[in-house]
C-alpha positions as a Markdown table, in Angstrom:
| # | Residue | x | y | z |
|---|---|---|---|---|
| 1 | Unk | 0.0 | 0.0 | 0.0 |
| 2 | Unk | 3.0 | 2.9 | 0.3 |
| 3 | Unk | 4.6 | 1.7 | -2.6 |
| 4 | Unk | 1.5 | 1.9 | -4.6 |
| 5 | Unk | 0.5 | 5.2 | -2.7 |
| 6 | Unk | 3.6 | 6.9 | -3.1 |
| 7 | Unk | 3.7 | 6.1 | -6.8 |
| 8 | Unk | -0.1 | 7.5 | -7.1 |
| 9 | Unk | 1.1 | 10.8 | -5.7 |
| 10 | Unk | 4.2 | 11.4 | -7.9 |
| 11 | Unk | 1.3 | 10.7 | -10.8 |
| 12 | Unk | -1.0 | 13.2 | -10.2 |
| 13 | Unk | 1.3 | 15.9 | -8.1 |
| 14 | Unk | 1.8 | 17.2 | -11.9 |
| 15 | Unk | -1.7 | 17.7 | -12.4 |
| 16 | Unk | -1.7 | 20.0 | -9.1 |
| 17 | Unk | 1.7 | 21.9 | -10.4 |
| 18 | Unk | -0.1 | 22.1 | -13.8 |
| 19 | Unk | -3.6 | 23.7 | -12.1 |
| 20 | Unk | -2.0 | 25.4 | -9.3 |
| 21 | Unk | 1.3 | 27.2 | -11.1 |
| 22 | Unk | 2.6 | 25.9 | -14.5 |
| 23 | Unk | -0.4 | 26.8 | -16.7 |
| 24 | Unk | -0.9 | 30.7 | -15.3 |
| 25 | Unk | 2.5 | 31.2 | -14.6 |
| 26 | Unk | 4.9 | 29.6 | -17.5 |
| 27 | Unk | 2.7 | 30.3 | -21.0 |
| 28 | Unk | 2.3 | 26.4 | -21.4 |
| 29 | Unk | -1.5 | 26.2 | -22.3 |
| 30 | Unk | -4.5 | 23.4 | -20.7 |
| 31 | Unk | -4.5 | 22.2 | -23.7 |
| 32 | Unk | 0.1 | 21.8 | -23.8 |
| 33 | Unk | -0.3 | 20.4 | -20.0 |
| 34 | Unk | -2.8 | 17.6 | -21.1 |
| 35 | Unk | 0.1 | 16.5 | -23.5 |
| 36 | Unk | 2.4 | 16.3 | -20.7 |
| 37 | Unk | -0.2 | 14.2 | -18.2 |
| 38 | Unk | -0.7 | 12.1 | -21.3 |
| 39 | Unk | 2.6 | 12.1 | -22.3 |
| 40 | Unk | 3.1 | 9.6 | -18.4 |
| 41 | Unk | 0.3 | 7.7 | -20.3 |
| 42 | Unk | 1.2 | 6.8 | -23.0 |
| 43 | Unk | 4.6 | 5.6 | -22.7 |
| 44 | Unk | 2.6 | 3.7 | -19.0 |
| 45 | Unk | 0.8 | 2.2 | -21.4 |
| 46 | Unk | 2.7 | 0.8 | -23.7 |
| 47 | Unk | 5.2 | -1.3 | -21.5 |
| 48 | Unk | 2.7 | -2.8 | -20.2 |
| 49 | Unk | 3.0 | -5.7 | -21.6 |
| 50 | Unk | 6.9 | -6.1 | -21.4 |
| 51 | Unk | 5.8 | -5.3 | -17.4 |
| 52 | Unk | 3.3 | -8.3 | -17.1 |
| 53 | Unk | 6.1 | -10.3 | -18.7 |
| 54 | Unk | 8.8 | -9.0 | -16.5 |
| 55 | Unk | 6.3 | -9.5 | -13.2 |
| 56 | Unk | 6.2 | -12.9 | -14.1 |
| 57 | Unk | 9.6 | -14.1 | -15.2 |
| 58 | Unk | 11.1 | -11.9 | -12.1 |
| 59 | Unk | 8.2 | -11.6 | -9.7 |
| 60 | Unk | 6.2 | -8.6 | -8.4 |
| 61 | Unk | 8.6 | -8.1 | -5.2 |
| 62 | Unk | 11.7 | -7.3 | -7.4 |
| 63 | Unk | 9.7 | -5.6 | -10.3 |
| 64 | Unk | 8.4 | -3.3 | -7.8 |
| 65 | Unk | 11.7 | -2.7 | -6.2 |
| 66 | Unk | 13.1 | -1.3 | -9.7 |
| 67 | Unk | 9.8 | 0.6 | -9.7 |
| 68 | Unk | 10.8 | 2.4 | -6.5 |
| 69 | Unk | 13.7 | 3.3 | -6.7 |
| 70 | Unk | 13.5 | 4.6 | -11.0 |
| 71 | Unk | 10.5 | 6.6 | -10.1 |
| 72 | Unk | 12.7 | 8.5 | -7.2 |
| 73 | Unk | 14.9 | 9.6 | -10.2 |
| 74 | Unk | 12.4 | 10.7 | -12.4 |
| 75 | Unk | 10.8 | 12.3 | -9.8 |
| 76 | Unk | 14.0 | 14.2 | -9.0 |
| 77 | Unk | 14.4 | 14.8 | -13.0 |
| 78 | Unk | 10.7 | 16.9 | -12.8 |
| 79 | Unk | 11.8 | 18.6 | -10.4 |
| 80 | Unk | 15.5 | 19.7 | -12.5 |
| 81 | Unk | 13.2 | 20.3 | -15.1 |
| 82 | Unk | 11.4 | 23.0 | -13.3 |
| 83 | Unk | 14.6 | 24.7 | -11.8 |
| 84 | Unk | 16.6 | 24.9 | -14.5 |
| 85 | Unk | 14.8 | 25.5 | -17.9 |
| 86 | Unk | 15.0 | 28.8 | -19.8 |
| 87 | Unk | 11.9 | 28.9 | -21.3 |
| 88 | Unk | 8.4 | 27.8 | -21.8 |
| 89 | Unk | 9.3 | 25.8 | -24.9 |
| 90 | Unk | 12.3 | 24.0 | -23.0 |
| 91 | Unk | 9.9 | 23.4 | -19.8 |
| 92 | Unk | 7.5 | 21.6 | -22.1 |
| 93 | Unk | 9.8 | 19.7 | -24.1 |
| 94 | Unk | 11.6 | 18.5 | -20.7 |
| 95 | Unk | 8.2 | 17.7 | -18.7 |
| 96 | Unk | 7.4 | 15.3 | -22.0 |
| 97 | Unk | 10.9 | 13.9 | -21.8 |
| 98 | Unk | 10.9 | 13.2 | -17.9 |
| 99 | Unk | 7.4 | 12.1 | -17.2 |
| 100 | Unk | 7.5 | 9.8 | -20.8 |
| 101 | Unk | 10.1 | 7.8 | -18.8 |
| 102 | Unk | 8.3 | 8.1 | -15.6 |
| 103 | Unk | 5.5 | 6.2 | -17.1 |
| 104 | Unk | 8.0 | 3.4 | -18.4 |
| 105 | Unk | 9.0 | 2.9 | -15.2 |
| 106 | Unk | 5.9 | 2.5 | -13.3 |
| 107 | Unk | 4.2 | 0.5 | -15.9 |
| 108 | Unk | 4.3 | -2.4 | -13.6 |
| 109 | Unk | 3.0 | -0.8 | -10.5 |
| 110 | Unk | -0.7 | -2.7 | -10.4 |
| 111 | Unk | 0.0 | -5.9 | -11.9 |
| 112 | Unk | 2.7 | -6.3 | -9.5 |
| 113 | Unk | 0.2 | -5.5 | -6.4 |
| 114 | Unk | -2.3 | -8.0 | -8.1 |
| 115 | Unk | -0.3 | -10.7 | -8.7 |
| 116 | Unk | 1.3 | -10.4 | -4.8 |
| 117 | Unk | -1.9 | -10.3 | -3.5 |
| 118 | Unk | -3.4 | -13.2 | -5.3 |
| 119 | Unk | -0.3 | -15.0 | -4.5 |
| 120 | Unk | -0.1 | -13.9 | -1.0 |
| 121 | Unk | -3.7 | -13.8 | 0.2 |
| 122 | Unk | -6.2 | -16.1 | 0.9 |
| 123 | Unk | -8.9 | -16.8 | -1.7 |
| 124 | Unk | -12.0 | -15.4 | -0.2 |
| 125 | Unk | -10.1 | -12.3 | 0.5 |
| 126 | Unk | -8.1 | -11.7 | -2.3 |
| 127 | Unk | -10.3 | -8.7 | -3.6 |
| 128 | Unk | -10.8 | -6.8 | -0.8 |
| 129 | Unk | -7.2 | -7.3 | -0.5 |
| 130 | Unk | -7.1 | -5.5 | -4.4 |
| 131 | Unk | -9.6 | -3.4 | -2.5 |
| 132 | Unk | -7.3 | -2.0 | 0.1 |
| 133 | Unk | -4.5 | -1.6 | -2.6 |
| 134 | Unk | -6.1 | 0.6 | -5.1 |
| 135 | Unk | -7.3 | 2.8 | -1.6 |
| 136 | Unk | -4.3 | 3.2 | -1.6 |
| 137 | Unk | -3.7 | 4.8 | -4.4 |
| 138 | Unk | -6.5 | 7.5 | -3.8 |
| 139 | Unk | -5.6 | 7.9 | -0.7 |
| 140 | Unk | -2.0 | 8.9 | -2.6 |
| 141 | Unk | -3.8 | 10.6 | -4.9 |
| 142 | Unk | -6.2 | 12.4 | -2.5 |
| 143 | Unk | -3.3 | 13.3 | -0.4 |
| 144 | Unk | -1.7 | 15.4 | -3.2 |
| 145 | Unk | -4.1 | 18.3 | -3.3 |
| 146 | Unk | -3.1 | 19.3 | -0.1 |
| 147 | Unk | 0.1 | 18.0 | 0.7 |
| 148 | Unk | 1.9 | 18.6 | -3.3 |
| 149 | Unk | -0.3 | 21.9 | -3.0 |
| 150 | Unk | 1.2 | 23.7 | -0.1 |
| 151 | Unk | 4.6 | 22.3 | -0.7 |
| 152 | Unk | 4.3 | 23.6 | -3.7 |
| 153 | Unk | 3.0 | 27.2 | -2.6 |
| 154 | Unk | 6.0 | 27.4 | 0.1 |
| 155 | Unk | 8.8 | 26.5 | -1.8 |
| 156 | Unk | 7.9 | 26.5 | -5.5 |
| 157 | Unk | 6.6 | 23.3 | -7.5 |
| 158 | Unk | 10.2 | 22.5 | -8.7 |
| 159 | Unk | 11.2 | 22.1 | -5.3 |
| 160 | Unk | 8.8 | 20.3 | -4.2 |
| 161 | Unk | 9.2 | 17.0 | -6.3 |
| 162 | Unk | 13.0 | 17.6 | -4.9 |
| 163 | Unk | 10.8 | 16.7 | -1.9 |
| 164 | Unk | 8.7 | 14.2 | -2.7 |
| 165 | Unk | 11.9 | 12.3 | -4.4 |
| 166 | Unk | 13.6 | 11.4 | -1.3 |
| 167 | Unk | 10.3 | 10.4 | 0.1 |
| 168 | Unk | 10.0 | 8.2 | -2.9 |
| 169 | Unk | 13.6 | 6.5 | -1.8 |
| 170 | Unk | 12.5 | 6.6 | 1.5 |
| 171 | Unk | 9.4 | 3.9 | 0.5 |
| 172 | Unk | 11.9 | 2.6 | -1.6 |
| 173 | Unk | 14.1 | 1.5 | 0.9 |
| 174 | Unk | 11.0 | 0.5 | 3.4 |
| 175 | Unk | 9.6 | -1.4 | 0.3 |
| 176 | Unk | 12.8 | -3.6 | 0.6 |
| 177 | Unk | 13.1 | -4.1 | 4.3 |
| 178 | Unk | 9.3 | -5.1 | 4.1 |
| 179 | Unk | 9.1 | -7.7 | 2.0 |
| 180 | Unk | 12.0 | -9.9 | 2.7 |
| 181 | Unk | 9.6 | -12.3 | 3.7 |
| 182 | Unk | 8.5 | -13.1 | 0.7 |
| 183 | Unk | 11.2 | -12.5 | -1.5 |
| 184 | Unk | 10.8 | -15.9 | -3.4 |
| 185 | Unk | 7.2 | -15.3 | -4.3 |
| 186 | Unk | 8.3 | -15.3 | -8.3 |
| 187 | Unk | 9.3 | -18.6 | -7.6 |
| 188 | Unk | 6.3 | -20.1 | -6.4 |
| 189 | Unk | 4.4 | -17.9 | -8.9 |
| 190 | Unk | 6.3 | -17.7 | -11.6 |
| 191 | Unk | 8.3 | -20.5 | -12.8 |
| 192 | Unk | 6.1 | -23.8 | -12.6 |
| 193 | Unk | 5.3 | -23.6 | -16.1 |
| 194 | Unk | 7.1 | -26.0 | -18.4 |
| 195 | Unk | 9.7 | -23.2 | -20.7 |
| 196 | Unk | 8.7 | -24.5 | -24.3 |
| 197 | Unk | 5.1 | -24.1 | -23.9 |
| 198 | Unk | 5.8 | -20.2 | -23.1 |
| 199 | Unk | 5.3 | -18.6 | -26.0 |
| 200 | Unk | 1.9 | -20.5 | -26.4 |
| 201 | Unk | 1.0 | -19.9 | -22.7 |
| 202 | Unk | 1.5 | -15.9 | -24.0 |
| 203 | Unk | -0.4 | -15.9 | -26.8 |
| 204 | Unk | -3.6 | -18.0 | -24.9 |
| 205 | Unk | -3.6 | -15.2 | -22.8 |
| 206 | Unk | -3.6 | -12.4 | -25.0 |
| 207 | Unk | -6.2 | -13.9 | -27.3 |
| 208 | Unk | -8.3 | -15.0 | -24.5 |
| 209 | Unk | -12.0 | -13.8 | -24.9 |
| 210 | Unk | -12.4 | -13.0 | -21.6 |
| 211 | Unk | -9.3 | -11.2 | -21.2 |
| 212 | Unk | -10.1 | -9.1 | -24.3 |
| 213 | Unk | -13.6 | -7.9 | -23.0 |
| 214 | Unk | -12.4 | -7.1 | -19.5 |
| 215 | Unk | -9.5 | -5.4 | -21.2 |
| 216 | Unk | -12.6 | -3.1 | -22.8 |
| 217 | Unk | -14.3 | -2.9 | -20.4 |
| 218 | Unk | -11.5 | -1.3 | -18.1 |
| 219 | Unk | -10.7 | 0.8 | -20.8 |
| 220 | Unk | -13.6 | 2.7 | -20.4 |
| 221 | Unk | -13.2 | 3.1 | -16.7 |
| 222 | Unk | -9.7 | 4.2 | -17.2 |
| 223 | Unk | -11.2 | 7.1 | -19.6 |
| 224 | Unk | -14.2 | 8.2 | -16.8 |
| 225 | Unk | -11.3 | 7.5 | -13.8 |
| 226 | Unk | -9.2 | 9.6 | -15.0 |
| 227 | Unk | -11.0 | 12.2 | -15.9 |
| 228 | Unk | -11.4 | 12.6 | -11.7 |
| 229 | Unk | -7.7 | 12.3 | -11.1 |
| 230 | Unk | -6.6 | 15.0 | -14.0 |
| 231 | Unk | -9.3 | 17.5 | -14.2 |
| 232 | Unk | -11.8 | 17.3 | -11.6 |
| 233 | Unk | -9.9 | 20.0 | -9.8 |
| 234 | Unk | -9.5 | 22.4 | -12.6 |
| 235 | Unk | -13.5 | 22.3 | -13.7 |
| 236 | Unk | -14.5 | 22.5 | -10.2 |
| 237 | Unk | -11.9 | 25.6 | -9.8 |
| 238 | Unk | -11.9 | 27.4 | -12.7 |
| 239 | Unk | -14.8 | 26.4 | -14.9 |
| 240 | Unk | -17.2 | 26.3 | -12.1 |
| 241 | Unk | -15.4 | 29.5 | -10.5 |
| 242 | Unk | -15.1 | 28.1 | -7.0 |
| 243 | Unk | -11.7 | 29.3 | -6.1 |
| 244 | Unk | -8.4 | 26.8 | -5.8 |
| 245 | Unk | -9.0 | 26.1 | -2.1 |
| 246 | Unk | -12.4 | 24.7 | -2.3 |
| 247 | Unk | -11.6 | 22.6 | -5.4 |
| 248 | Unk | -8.6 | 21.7 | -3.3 |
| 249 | Unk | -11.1 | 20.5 | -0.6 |
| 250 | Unk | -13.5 | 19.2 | -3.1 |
| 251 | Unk | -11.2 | 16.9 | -5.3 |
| 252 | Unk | -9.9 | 16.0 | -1.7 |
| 253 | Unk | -13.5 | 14.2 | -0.4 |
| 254 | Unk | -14.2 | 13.0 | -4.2 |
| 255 | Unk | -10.7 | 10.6 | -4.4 |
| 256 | Unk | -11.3 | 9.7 | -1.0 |
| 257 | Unk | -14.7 | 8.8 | -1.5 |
| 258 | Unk | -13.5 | 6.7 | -4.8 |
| 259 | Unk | -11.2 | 4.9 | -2.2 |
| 260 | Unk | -13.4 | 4.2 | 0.3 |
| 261 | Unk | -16.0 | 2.4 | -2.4 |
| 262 | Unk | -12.6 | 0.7 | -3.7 |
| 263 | Unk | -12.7 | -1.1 | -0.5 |
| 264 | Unk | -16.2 | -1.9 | -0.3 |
| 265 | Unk | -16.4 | -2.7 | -3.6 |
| 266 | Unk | -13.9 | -5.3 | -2.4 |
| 267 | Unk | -15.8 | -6.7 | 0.4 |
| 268 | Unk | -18.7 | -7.0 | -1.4 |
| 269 | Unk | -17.2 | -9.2 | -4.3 |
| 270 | Unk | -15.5 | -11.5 | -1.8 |
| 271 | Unk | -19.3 | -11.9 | -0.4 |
| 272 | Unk | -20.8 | -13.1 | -3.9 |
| 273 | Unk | -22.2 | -16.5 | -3.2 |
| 274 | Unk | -19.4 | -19.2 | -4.7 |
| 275 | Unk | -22.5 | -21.2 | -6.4 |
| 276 | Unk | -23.5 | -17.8 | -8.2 |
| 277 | Unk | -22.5 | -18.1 | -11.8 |
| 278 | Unk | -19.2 | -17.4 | -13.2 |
| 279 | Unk | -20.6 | -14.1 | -14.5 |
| 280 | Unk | -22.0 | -12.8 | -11.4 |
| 281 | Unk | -18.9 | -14.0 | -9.6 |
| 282 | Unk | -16.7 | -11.5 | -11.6 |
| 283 | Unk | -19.2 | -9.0 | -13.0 |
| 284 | Unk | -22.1 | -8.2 | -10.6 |
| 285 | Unk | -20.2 | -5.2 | -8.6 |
| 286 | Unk | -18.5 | -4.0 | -11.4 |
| 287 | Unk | -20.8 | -3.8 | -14.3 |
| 288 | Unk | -23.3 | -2.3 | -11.8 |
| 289 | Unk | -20.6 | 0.1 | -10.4 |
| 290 | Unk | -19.8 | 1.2 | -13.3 |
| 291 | Unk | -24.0 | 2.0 | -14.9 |
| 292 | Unk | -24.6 | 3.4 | -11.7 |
| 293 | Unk | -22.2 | 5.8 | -11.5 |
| 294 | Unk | -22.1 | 7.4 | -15.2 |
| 295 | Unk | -25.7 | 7.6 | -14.3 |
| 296 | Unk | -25.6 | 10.0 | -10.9 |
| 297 | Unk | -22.5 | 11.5 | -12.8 |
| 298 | Unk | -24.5 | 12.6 | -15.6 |
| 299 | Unk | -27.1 | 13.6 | -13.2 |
| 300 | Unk | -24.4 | 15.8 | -10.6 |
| 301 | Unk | -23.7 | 17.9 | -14.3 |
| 302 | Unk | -27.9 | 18.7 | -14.4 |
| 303 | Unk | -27.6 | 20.4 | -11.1 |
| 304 | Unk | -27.3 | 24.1 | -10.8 |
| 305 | Unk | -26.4 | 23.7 | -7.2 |
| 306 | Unk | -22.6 | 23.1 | -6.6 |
| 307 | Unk | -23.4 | 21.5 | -3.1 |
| 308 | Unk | -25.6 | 19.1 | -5.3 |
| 309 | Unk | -22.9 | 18.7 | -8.0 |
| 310 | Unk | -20.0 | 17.9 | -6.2 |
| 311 | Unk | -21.8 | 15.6 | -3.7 |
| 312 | Unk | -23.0 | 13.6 | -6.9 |
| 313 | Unk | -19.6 | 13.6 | -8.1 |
| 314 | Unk | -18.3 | 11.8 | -4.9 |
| 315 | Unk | -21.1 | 9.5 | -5.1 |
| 316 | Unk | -20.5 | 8.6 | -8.5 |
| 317 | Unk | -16.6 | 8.1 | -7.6 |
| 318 | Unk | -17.3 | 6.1 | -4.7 |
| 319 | Unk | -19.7 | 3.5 | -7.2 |
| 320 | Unk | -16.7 | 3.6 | -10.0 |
| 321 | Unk | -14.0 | 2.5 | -7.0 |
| 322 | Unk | -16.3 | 0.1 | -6.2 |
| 323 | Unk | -15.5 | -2.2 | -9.6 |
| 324 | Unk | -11.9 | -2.3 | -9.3 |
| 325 | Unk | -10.8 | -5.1 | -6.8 |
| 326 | Unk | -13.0 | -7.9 | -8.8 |
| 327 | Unk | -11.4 | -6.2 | -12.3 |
| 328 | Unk | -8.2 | -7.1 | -10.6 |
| 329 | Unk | -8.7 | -10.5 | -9.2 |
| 330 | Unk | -10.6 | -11.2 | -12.2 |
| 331 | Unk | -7.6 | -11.0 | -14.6 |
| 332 | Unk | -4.7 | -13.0 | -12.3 |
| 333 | Unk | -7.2 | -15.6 | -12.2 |
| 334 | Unk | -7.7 | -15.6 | -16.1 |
| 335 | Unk | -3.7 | -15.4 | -16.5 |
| 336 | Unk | -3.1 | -18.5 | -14.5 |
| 337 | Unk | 0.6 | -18.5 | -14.5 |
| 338 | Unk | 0.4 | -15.6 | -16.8 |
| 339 | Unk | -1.3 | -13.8 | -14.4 |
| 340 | Unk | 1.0 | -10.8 | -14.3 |
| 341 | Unk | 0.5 | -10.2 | -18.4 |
| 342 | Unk | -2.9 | -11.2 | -17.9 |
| 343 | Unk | -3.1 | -7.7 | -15.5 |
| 344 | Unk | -0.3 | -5.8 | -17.5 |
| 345 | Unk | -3.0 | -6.4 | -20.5 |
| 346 | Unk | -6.1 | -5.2 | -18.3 |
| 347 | Unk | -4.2 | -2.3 | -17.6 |
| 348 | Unk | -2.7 | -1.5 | -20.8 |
| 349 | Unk | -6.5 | -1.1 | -21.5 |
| 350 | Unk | -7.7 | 1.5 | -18.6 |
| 351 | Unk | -4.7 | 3.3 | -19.5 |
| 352 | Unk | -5.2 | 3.7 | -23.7 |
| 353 | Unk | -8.2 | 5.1 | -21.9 |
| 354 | Unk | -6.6 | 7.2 | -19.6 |
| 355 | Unk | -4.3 | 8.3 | -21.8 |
| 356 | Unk | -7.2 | 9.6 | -23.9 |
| 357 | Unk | -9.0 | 11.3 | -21.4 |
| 358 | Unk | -6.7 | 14.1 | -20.6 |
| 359 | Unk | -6.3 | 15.2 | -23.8 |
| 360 | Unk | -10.1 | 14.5 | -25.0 |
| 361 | Unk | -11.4 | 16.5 | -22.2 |
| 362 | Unk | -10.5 | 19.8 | -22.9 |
| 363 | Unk | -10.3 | 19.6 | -26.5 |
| 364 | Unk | -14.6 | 18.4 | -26.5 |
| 365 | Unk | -14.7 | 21.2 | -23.7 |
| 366 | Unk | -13.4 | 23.3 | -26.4 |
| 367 | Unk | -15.5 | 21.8 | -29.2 |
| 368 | Unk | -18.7 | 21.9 | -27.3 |
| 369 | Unk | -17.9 | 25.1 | -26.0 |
| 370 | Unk | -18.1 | 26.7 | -29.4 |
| 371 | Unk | -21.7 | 26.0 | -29.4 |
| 372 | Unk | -22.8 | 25.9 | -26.4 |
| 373 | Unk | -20.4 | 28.4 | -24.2 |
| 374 | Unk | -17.5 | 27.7 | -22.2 |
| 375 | Unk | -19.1 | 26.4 | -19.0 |
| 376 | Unk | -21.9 | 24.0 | -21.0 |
| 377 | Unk | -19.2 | 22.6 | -23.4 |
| 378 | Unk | -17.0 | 21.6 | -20.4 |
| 379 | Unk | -19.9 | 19.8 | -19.0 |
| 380 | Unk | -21.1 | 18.3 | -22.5 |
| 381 | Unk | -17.3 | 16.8 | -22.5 |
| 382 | Unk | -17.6 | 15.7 | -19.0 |
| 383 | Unk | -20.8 | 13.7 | -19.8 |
| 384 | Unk | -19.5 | 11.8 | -22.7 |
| 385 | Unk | -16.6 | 10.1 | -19.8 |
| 386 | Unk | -19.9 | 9.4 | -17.8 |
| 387 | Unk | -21.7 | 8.2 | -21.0 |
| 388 | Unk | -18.9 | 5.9 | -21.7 |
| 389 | Unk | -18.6 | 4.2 | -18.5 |
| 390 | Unk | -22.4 | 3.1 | -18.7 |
| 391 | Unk | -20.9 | 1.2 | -22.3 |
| 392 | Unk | -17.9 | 0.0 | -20.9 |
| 393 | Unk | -20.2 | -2.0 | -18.5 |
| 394 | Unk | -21.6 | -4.1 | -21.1 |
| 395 | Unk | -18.3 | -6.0 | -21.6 |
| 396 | Unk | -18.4 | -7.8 | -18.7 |
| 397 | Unk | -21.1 | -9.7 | -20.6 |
| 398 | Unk | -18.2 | -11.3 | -22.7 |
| 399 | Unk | -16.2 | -12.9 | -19.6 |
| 400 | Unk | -18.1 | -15.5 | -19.9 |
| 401 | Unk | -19.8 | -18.5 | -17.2 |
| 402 | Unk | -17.7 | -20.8 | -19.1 |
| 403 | Unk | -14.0 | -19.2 | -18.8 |
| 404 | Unk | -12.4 | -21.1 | -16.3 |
| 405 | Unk | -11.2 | -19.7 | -12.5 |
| 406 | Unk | -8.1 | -21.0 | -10.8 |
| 407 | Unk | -6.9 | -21.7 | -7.4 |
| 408 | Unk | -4.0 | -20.4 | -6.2 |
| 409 | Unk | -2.4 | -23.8 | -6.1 |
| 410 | Unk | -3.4 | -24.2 | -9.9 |
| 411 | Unk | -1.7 | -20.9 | -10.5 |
| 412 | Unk | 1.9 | -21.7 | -8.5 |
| 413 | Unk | 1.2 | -25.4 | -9.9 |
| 414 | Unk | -0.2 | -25.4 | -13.8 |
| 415 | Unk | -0.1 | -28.4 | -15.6 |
């Protein structure tokens, strides 16, 4: 939970830095800073794959050990960025540069967590186990409103990744010390399966049915997601004219609110009946989650109240954390001893969604806006995320009954 936490706060402290300081003060438009977030994205994205291969040939302990310790150096590099270039052209270009490989590096990050927790954790706890580890992450991400914020105000945002560097060692080094328990979990994970049918094991997994459609599926909660995580505080500040503390406050409660359902959401898929069908097994919570909250999403943007708005937002943040432990547990079980590239291709999914949502936002803001005026077309842009989370939903329907589950002995074990 602190790796994965700390990791979640170097993420999104460039959103604040981007809201807060970059955008007004260095001539680098919204529209220049969503490159940059997507920029992390993208290059996230497309390891992860190799990082699913690497979590299992390696195991998650080590792969996250790299993680830890390459993220503290590209955290430091933002930070040299910021301090020491000329221009607004040369800030740019070195953001893109520095946060492209920041993104490489912490491809692995929730594979990793899933595939030690299904390893680690008993079966009819493993997803509110995933549960507890993607609260974590809000409550990194939550935590960086506030805590990047006034670093940020008090000693400039450059500085402040200095900061938050050595604080990334720091869990680094804890990270380590931690887990020298379990230090041989990739070999009772990792290598049981024989070495010539490995290619074949690969390919099973990435053409899997079920794999595919949960892959969409989290796609379009990685778009919606997002959204929250990158630009929730700016629309509530600046669009909605509420000032940067109450957005501050505001995109506080909504992450926390995501986290808190992440753990419920957790508990409550451990509780589903183990003669329920395969479908409801896996799907129930999240397909749910997710059409319930585009729907009080898309409601919140019909309000003309902000009280009423934001409290739908958390609502409808707290219902899409709920579907994320059972996506997680969901895909080691389909990866069998794959189980880390079965995750790295789950994720590789939310994030080609996330990756799209930063930039998509402000540009259909934009689009929108030209018709319907600046405020309305941000909330016309914001309602196509919640639109597409009700559709994303639908894919659970392809992980079907029939697509088998595994034990964990199965998994350490396959024949």
């Amino acid at each position: 939970m602190l790796v994965v936490g700390s990791a979640q706060f170097n993420r999104v402290a460039i959103s604040v830095a981007g809201a807060e300081h970059i955008i007004g003060e260095s001539g680098i438009s919204e529209t220049r800073m969503g490159w940059v977030y997507s920029a992390f994205l993208l290059f996230y994205t497309l390891a992860m794959l190799p990082a699913g291969w690497l979590i299992d040939r390696v195991g998650a302990r080590a792969t996250l050990i790299i993680l830890c310790f390459g993220s503290a150096v590209f955290v430091a590099g933002t930070s040299a960025v910021g301090l020491f270039s000329p221009t607004a052209t040369a800030l740019l270009f070195g953001l893109l540069v520095v946060r492209s490989l920041m993104g490489i590096v912490n491809a692995p990050l929730h594979p990793a967590a899933a595939r030690m927790v299904y390893a680690e954790v008993p079966l009819r706890a493993k997803s509110f186990a995933n549960g507890l580890v993607t609260f974590s992450a809000c409550l990194g991400i939550s935590a960086t409103y506030y805590g990047f914020g006034l670093l940020a105000a008090r000693f400039g945002w450059p500085t402040a990744f200095l900061i938050t560097g050595w604080f990334t060692l720091l869990a680094g080094l804890v990270w380590v010390w931690g887990t020298r328990s379990t230090q041989n979990e990739s070999t009772r994970t990792s290598t049981a399966a024989p070495h010539a049918l490995a290619e074949q094991d690969i390919s099973g997994v990435l053409r899997d049915p079920g794999v595919i459609c949960l892959t969409l599926s989290y796609a379009a909660l990685g778009y919606f997601q997002y959204l929250f995580f990158y630009w929730i505080q700016y629309y509530i500040g600046t669009v909605e004219h509420l000032g940067a503390d109450t957005a501050r406050l505001y995109s506080t409660g909504i992450t926390l609110t995501m986290g808190f359902g992440m753990v419920f959401g957790g508990w409550l898929a451990d509780r589903i009946p183990p003669h329920a069908s395969g479908r409801s097994r896996r799907g129930l919570v999240s397909a749910w989650g997710m059409v319930a909250s585009g729907v009080v999403f898309e409601l919140g943007l019909l309000g003309s109240d902000s009280r009423v708005m934001v409290s739908a937002f958390a609502i409808s943040a707290a219902l899409l954390g709920m579907c994320e432990a059972a996506f997680w547990t969901t895909a080691v079980q389909l990866g069998r001893s794959r189980g880390g590239l079965a995750a790295g291709m789950m994720n590789l999914g939310g994030n080609a969604g996330g990756f799209l949502s930063p930039i998509a936002t402000p540009w259909l803001g934009t689009y929108f806006g030209g018709y319907l005026g600046a405020a309305s077309g941000w909330r016309a842009s914001l309602a196509v995320a919640g639109a597409i989370s009700v559709v994303g939903a639908l894919m659970w329907l392809g992980v079907r009954p029939g697509s088998q589950e595994f034990s964990v002995d199965e998994m350490r074990n396959p024949s």
